[in-house]
KOLLUMFI-502950 format. One record per residue (C-alpha): y, x, z; residue number from 1; chain; residue in three letters. Coordinates in pm, 1 decimal. Example, Ala and Ser with C-alpha at 12.3 -4.5 7.8 and 13.67 -1.06 7.14 Angstrom:
residues 2
{rec {-450.0 1230.0 780.0} 1 A ALA} {rec {-106.0 1367.0 714.0} 2 A SER} 
***
This chain:
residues 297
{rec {0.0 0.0 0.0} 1 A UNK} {rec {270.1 268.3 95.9} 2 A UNK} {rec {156.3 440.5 -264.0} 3 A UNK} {rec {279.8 124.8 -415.2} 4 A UNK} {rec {549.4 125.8 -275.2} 5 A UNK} {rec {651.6 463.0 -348.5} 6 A UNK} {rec {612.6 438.8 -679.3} 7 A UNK} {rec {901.2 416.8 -934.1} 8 A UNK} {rec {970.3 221.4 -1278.7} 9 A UNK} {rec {1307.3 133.4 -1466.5} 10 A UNK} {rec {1534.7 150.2 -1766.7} 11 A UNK} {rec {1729.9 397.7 -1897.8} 12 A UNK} {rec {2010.7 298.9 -2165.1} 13 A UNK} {rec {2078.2 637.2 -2364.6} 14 A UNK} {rec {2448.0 610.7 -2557.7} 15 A UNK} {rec {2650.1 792.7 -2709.1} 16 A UNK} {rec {2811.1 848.9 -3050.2} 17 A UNK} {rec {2591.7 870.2 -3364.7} 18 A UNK} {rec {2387.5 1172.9 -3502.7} 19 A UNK} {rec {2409.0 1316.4 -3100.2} 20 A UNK} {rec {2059.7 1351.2 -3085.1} 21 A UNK} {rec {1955.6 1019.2 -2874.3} 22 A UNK} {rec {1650.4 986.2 -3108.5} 23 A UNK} {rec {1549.5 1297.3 -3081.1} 24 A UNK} {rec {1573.7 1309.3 -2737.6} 25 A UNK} {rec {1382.1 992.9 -2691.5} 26 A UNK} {rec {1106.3 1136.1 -2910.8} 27 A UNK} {rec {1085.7 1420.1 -2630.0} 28 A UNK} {rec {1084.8 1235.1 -2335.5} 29 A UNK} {rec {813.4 1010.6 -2455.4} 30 A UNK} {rec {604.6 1245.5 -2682.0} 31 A UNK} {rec {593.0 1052.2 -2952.5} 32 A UNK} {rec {752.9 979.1 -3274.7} 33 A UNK} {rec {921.5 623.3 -3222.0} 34 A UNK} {rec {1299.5 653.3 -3361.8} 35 A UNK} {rec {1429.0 797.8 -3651.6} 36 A UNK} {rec {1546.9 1077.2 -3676.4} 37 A UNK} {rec {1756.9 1282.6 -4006.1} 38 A UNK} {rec {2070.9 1475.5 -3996.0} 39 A UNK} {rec {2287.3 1164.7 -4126.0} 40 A UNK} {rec {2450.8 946.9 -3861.3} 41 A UNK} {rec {2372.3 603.3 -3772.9} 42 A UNK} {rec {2007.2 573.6 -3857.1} 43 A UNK} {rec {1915.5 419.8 -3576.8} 44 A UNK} {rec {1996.2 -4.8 -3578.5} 45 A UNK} {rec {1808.6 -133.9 -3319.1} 46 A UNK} {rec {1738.6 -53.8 -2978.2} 47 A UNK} {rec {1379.1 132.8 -2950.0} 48 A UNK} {rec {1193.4 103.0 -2639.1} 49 A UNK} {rec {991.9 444.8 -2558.1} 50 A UNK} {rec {757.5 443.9 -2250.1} 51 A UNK} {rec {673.9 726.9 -2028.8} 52 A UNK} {rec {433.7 648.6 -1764.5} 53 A UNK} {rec {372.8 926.7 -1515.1} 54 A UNK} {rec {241.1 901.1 -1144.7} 55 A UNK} {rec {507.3 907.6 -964.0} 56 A UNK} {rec {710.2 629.3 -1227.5} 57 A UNK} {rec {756.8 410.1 -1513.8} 58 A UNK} {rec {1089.6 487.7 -1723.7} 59 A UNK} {rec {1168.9 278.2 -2010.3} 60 A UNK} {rec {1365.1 474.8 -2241.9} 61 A UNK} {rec {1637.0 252.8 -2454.9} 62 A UNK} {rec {1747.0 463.9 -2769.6} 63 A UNK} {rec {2092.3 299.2 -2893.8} 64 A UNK} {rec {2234.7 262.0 -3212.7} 65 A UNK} {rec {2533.3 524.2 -3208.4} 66 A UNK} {rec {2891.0 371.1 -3088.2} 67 A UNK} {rec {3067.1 390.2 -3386.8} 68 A UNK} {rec {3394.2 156.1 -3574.7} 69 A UNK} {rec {3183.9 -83.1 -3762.3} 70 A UNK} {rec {3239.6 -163.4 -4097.9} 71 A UNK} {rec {3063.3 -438.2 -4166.8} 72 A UNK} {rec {2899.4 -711.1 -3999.1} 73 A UNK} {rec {2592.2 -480.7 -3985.8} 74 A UNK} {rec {2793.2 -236.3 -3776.7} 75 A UNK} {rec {2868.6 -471.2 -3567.6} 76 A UNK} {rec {2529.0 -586.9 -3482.2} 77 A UNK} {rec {2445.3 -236.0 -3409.1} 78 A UNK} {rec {2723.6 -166.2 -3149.9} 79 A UNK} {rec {2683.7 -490.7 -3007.2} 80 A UNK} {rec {2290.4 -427.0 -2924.6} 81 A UNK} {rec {2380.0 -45.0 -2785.3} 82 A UNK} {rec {2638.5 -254.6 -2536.2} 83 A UNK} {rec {2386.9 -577.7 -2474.8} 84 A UNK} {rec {2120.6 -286.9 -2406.6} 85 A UNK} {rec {2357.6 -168.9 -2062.6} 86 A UNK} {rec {2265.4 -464.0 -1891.5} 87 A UNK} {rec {1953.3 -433.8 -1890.1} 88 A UNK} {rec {1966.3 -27.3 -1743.2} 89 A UNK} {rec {1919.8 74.2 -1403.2} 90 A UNK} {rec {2081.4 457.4 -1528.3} 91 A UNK} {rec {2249.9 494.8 -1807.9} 92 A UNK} {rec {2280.5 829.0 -1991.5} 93 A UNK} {rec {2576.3 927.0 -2151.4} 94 A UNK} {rec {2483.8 1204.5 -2425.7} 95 A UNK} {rec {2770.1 1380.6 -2578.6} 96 A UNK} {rec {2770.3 1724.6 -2746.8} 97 A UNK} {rec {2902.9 2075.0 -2591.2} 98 A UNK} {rec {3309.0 2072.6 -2705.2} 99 A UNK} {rec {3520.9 1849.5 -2522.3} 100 A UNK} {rec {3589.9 1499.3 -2533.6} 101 A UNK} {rec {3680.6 1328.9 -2794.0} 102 A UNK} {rec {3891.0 985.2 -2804.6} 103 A UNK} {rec {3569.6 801.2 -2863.9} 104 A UNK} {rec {3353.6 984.3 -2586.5} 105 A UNK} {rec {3687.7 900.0 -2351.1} 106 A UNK} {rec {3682.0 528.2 -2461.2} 107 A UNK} {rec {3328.3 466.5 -2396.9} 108 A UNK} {rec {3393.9 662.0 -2004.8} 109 A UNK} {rec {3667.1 406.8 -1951.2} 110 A UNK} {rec {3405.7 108.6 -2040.2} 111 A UNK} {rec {3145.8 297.5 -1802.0} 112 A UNK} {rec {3364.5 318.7 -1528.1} 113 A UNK} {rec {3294.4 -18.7 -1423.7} 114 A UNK} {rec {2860.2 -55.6 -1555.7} 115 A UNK} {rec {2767.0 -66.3 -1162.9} 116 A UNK} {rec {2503.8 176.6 -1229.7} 117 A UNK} {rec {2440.1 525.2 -1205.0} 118 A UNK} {rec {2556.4 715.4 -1520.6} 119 A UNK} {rec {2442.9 1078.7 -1594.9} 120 A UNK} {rec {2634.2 1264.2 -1830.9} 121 A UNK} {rec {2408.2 1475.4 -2077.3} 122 A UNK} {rec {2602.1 1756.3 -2295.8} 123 A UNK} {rec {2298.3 1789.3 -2570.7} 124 A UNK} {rec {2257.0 2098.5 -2813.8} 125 A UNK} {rec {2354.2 2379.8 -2553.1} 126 A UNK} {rec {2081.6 2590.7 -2705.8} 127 A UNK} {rec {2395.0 2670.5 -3004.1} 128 A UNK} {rec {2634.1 2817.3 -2775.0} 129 A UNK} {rec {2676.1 3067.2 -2462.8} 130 A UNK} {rec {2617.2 2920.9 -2133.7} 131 A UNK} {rec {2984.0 3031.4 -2029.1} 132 A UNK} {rec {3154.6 2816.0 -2287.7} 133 A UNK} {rec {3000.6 2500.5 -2142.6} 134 A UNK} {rec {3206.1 2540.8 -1816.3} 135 A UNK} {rec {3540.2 2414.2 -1918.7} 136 A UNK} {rec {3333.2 2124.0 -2088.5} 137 A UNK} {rec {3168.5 2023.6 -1786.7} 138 A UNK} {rec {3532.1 2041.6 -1590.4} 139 A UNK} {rec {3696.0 1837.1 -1876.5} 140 A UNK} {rec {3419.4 1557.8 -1843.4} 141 A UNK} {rec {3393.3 1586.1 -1484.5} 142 A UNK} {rec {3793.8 1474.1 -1486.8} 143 A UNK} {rec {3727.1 1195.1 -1682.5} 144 A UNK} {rec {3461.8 1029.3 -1432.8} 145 A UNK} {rec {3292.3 1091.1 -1135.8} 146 A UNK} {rec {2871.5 1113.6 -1294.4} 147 A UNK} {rec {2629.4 1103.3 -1105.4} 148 A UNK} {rec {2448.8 1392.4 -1228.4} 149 A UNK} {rec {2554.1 1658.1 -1508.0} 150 A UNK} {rec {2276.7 1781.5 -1728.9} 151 A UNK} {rec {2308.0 2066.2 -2034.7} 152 A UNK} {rec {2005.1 2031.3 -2277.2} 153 A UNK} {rec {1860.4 2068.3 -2580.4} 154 A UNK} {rec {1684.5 1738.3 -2678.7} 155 A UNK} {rec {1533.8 1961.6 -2995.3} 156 A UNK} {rec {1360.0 2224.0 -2822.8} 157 A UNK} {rec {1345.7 2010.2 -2477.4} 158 A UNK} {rec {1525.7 2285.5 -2214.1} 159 A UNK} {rec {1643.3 2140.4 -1919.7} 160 A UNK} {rec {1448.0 1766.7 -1992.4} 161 A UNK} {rec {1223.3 1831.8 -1712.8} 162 A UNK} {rec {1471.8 1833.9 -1488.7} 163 A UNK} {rec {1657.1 1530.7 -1654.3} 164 A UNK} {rec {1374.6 1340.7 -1563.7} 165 A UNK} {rec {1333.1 1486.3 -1209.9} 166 A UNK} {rec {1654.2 1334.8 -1182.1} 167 A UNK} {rec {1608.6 962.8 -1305.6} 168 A UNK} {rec {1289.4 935.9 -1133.8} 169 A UNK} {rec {1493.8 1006.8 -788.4} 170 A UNK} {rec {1738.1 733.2 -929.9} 171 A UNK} {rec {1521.0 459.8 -999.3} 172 A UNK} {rec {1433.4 170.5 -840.4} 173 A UNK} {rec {1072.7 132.3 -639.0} 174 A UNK} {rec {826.1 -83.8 -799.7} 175 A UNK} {rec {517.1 -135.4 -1009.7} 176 A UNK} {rec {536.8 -64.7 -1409.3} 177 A UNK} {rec {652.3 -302.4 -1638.0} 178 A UNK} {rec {407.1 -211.4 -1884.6} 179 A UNK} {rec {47.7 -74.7 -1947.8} 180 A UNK} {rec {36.8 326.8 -1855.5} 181 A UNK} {rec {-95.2 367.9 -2175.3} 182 A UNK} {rec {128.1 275.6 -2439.0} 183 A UNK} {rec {448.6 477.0 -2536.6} 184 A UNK} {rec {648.4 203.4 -2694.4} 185 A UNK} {rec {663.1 -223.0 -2651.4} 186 A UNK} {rec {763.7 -236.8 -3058.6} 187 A UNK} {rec {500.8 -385.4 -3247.0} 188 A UNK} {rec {301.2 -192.4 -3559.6} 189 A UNK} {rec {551.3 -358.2 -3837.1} 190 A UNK} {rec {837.7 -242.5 -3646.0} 191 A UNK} {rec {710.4 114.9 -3660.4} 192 A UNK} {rec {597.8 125.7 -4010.7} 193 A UNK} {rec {959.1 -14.0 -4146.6} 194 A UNK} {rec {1109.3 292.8 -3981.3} 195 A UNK} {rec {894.2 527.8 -4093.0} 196 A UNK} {rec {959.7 392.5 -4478.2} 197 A UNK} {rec {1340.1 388.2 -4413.4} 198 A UNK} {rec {1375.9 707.7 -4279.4} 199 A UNK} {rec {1179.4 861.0 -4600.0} 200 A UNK} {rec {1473.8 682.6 -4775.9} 201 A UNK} {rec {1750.9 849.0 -4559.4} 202 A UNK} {rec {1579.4 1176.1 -4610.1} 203 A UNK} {rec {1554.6 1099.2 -5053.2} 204 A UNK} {rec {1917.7 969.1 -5102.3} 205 A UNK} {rec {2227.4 1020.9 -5067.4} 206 A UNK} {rec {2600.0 864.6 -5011.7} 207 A UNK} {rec {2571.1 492.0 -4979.8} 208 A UNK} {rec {2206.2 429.9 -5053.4} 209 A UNK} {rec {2033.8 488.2 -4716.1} 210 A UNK} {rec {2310.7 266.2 -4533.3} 211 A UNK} {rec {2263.8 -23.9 -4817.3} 212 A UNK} {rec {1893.3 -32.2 -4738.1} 213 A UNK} {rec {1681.7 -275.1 -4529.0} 214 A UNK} {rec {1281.8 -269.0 -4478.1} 215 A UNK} {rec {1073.8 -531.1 -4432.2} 216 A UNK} {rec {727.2 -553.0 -4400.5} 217 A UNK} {rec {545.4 -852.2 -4592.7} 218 A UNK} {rec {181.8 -770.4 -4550.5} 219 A UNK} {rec {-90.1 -631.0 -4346.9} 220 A UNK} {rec {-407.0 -616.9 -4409.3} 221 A UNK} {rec {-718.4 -455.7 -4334.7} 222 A UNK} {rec {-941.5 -350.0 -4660.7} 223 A UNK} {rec {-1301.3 -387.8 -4680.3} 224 A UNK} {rec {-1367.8 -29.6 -4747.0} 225 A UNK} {rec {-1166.9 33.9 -4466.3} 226 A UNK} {rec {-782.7 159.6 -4339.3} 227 A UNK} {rec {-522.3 -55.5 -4426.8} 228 A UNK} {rec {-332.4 -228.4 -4704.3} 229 A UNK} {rec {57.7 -257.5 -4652.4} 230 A UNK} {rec {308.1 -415.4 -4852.2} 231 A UNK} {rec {689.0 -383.9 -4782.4} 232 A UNK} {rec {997.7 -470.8 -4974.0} 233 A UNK} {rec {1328.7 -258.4 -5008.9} 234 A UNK} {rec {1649.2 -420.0 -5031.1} 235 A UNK} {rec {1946.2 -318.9 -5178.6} 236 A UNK} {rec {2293.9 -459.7 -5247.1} 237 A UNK} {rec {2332.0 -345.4 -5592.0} 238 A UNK} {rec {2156.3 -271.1 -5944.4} 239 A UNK} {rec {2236.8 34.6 -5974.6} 240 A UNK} {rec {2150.5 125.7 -5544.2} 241 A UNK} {rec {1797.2 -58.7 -5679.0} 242 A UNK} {rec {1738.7 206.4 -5982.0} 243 A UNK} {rec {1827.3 494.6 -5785.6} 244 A UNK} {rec {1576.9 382.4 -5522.0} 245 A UNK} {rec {1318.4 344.7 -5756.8} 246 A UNK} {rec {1449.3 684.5 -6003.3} 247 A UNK} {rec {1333.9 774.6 -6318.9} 248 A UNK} {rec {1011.9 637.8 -6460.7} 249 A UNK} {rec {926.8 556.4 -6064.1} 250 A UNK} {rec {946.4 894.8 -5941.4} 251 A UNK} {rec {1184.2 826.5 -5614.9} 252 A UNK} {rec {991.5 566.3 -5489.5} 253 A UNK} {rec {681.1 729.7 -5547.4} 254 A UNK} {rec {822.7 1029.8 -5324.2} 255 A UNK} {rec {945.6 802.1 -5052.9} 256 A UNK} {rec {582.9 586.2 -5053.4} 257 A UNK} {rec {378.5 947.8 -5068.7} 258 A UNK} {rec {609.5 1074.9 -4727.2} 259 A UNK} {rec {590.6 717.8 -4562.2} 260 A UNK} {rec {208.2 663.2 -4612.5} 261 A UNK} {rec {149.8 1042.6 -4474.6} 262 A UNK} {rec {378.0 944.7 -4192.2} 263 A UNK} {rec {221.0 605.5 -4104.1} 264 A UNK} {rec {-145.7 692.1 -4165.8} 265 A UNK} {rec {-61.1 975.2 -3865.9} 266 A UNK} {rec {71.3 685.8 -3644.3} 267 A UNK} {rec {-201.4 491.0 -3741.0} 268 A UNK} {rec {-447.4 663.9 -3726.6} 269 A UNK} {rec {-673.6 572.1 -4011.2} 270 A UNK} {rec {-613.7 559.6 -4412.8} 271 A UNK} {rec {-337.3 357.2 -4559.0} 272 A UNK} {rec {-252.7 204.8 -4900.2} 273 A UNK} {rec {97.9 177.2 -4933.0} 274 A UNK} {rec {278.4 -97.8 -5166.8} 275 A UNK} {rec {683.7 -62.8 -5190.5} 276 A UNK} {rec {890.8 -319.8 -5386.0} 277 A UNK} {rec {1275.8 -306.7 -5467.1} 278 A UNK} {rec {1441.3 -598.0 -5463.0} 279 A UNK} {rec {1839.8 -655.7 -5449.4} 280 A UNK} {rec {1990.4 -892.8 -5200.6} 281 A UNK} {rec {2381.4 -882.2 -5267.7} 282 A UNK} {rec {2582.9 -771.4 -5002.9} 283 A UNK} {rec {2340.9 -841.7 -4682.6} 284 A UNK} {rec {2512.0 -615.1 -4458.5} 285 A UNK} {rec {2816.3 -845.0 -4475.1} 286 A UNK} {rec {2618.8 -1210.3 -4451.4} 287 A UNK} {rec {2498.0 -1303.5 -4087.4} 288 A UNK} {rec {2230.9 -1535.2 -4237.7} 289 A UNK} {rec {2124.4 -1217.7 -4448.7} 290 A UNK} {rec {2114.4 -996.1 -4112.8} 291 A UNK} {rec {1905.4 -1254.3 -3953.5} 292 A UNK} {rec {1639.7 -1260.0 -4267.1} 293 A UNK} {rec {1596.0 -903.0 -4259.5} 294 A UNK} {rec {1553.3 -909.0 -3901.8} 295 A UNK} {rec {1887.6 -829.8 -3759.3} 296 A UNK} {rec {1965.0 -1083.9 -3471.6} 297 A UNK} 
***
């Protein structure tokens, strides 16, 4: 009984502006591959749950879409889910990089003041620069709000994350797990795969293209010979965003199908045969009704 009660489990809301390295981070803490993760900013448009279940504690891991002046309504879906996801946090991480702050670091600080909740500060990608130069960042941030704990790291080659999570578990709340010890994320298979295809598309275009693009997943299916047939659609806003995707004689789409299937089959775990469509849905980022078909609501 007093084991039970010792034990520890609760969220962590991880925020920050985009291409940070939240993903990447979360991807460390858990162990897994669950979020996307490519040099451009704002891949990530949902929250993504990871799950690390240890002894001693439970943390649920809440990787944000990067804060960010939308532009569209699809922006603003994605800024409004990093915010909704605060709520639900019992610590909230704010990850910023190693220079000082910037006007939109200092704006989200002044709407943290008042979460009710402990907030660590994390100053990512400190593996880049001497440990000396990180001191008048620390100061600088330190004037700006009173954090509950400080943390340099390097979410890429993971220094300092064990003892970022030393530090949440002493923060958390006591109580049993909110989910089975052995799973690393509460987003269903579809979920997953989508990702996996869109970041192959972030990764194969350029400009516009990844940011025009929504996956869906339209079939599942297990194959008598085994593994698993998948069919997904690509949308686009334009023509000419639906050529490039598919590129001469069908050789982009090919290369983003090849790097998906590799991808999901090593998720999955057994062989996959992987079906992509194009198809052009005119202006979706800007129609709500559009967001909520393509499963943003």
């Amino acid at each position: 009984m007093n084991e039970q009660k010792q034990f520890k489990a609760g969220y962590v809301a991880i925020i920050g502006s985009p291409n940070v390295g939240k993903s990447t981070l979360v991807n460390r803490l858990v162990g897994a591959k669950l979020s996307i993760v490519t040099p451009k900013p704002q891949t990530t448009r949902s929250t993504i749950r990871g799950i690390l279940t240890t002894t001693a504690a439970q943390i649920i891991f809440m990787d944000t879409a990067g804060i960010h002046e939308p532009r569209d309504m699809l922006g603003e879906y994605m800024v409004s889910a990093a915010k909704k996801t605060l709520l639900d946090a019992n610590i909230i991480y704010l990850m910023v990089e190693r220079d000082l702050p910037c006007p939109r670091d200092i704006q989200l600080i002044n709407e943290l003041q008042s979460a009710g909740m402990p907030v660590f500060l994390l100053i990512n990608k400190v593996d880049l620069v001497p440990k000396e130069s990180l001191l008048p960042v620390i100061e600088a941030y330190r004037s700006k709000m009173d954090f509950k704990e400080i943390i340099p790291l390097s979410a890429l080659d993971g220094d300092n994350v064990d003892a970022l999570l030393k530090k949440t578990i002493d923060y958390l709340p006591e109580g049993p797990p909110y989910f089975p010890e052995d799973i690393t994320s509460d987003q269903i298979e579809r979920e997953f795969i989508a990702e996996f295809i869109r970041e192959k598309i972030f990764l194969n275009t350029f400009e516009e293209i990844p940011y025009s693009t929504a996956v869906v997943i339209d079939d599942m299916t297990e194959r008598e010979a085994g593994g698993a047939y998948i069919s997904s659609t690509i949308y686009v806003e334009k023509d000419s965003q639906k050529g490039i995707i598919i590129g001469k004689g069908g050789q982009m789409i090919k290369k983003i199908g090849e790097a998906a299937r590799r991808e999901i089959e090593d998720f999955m775990g057994y062989q996959v045969y992987l079906a992509l469509h194009v198809k052009v849905e005119k202006s979706w980022r800007k129609e709500i009704k559009a967001l909520r078909r393509l499963g943003y609501s």
